[in-house]
C-alpha positions in Angstrom: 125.1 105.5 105.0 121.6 104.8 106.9 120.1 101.5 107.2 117.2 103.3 107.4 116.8 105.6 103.8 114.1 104.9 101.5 113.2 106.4 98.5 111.7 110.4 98.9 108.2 109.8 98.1 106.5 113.1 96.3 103.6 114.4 96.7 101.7 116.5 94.6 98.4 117.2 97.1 97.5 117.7 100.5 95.1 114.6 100.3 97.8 112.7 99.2 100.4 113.7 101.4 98.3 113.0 104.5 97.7 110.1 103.0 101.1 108.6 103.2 102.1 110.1 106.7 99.1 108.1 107.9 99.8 104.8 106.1 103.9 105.6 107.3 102.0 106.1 110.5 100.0 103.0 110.6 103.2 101.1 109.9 105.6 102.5 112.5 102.7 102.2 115.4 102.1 98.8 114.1 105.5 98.1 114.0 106.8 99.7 117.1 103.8 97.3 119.1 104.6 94.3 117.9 107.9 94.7 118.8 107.2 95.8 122.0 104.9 92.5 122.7 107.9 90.6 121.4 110.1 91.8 123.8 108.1 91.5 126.5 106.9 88.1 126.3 110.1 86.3 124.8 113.1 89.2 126.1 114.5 89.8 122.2 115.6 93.2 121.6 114.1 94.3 117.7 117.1 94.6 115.7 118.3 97.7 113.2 115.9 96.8 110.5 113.1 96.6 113.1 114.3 100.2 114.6 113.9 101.6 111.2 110.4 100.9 111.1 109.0 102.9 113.7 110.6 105.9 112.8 109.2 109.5 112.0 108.9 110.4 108.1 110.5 113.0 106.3 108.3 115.8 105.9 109.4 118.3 103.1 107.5 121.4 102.3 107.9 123.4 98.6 105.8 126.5 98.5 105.5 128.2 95.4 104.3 131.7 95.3 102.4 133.0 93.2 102.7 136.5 92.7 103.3 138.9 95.9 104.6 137.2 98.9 101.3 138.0 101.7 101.9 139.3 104.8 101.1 137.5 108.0 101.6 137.9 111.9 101.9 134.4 112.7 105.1 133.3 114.0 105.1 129.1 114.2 105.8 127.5 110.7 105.6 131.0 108.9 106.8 130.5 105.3 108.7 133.9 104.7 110.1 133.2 101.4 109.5 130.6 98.3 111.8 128.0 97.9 
């Protein structure tokens, strides 16, 4: 088992999905800084539950089509299939 699991946080928009990368973001950056000053003003390592806040998200995408699956020539992050 992870230290480091949180709850999977759904999102039904784009809007709202960006949203929470960039507050998850925000935190990590935030996180991972202070730390960093921390260590290099008073030596102390951050601990487990300080590594598991300046971490990368889970990013999950669901893509439901509708109708005929389009065509495309794009190779990088092509969705072939739904699921």
């Amino acid at each position: 088992m992870s230290l480091c699991s949180d709850d999977f946080v759904v999102a039904t928009t784009a809007e709202e999905a960006v949203d929470r990368l960039a507050a998850l973001h925000q935190q990590a950056t935030s996180a991972l800084s202070q730390a960093l000053k921390r260590y290099l003003k008073e030596r102390v390592k951050p601990d487990a539950a300080q590594h598991c806040l300046f971490r990368y998200p889970e990013l999950r995408l669901t893509y439901l089509c509708q109708g005929e699956v389009p065509t495309t020539v794009r190779a990088y992050a092509k969705v072939q299939v739904p699921g």
